[in-house]
Steps between C-alpha positions, in 0.01 A plus 500: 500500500435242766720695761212764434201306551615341785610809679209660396257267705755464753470875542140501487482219781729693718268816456146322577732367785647863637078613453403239740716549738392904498173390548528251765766561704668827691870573565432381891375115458682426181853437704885488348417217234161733411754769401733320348237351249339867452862620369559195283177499334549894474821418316352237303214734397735782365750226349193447278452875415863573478538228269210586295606876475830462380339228217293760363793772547710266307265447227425868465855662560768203351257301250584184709292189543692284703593510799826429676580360803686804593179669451371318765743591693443814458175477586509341816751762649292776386153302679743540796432862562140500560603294774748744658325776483171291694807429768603851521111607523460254799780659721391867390839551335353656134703803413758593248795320632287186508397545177797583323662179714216229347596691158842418563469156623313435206733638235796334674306192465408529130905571423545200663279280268606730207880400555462184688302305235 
């Protein structure tokens, strides 16, 4: 439970974070370390959500209270595609082959934690 709560404000840090910098910066003065903080409080931000989905799912669908490590894991590859698809979005490059690539990615990834740990 304490992997929760601190994620949780973690999470909500990174989000009043990502709102400021909305509000009080544009794409043109915010420069390469501007963008590289926008992505990793993105990812941060849906870590949180991710994380907090798949709790509930869990609960509701498998009658589990704990959670694993792996389900972490889990987690933080599937926060990973939000990310992608705001990559693909910023070269113009959203169709079904992109799409059905960050699907795959993803997947591929998950195997990986499922037989890796």
């Amino acid at each position: 439970m304490k992997h929760n709560r601190i994620i949780s404000v973690i999470s909500i840090v990174g989000l009043a974070a990502l709102i400021l910098m909305l509000v009080f910066t544009s794409p043109t003065e915010i420069g390469p370390f501007g963008v590289l903080l926008f992505f990793t409080t993105v990812y941060i931000v849906a870590f949180g959500v991710t994380t907090l989905l798949m709790q509930a799912f869990m609960r509701l669908a498998f009658k589990k209270d704990t959670f694993k490590n792996k389900d972490y894991l889990y987690a933080a590859v599937l926060a990973f595609g939000p990310i992608m698809f705001l990559m693909a979005r910023s070269f113009g490059a959203i169709n079904f082959w992109t799409t059905g690539l960050i699907f795959l990615f993803i997947f591929l990834a998950e195997f990986l934690v499922a037989k890796r740990v």
